[in-house]
N, C-alpha and C positions, 0 to 999 in steps of 0.2 A: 792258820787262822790266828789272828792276836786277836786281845782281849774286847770283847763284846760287855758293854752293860745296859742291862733294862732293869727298869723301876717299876715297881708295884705298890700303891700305898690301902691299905684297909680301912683308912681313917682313923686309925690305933698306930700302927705299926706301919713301916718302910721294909720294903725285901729288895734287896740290889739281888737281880742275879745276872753272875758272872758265867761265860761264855766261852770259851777257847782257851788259850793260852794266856797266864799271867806271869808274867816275868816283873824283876826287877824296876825297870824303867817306868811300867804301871803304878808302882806304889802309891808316887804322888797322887794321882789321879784318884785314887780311890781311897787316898787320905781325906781328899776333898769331898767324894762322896758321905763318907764316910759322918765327916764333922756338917755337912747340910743334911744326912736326917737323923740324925742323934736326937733323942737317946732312946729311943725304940726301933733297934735295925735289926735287921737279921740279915746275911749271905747266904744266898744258895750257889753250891759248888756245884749242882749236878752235871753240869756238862764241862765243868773247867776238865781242860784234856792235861795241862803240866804248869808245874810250879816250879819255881825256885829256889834258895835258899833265904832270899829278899822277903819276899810271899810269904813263906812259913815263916819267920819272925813276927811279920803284919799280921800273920794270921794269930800268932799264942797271943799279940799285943788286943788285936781286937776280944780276944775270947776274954781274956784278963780285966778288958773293961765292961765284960759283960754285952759283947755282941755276941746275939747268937751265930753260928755253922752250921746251915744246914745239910747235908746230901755229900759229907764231905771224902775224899775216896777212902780207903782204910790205909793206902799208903800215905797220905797225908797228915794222917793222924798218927801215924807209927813216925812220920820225919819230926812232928811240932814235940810230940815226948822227945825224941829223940834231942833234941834241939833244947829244949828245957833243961833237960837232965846236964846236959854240957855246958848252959852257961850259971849251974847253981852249982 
């Protein structure tokens, strides 16, 4: 399955949640989502099934500007440290 997204708005806040598989090739796409519901977003990863090293870049980059992550797996979170730590 590649990459699925649905949008949720509260009238406050935007929740993209993302769906299967994100790879690379996604990025763009979800840069664009990304800058149409700014500045109140959040990502739900709960079913994102794999990532990439593309992905976790986007991903420290979105958290850096203060999007939230929600549901995000603990490997996920253990590659974006990882990934951190390597390019400081």
């Amino acid at each position: 399955m590649t990459l699925r997204i649905e949008t949720a708005f509260d009238g406050r806040t935007a929740m993209l949640r993302l769906i299967g598989r994100i790879e690379s090739e996604s990025v763009d796409e979800l840069r664009d989502q990304v800058r149409r519901h700014r500045p109140r977003l959040l990502l739900d990863l709960d079913e994102v099934t794999l990532v990439d090293v593309g992905v976790v870049r986007f991903l420290i980059a979105c958290k850096a500007e203060g999007i939230g992550l929600l549901n995000c797996a603990p490997y996920v979170w253990e590659w974006m440290s990882r990934e951190r730590n390597r390019e400081e």
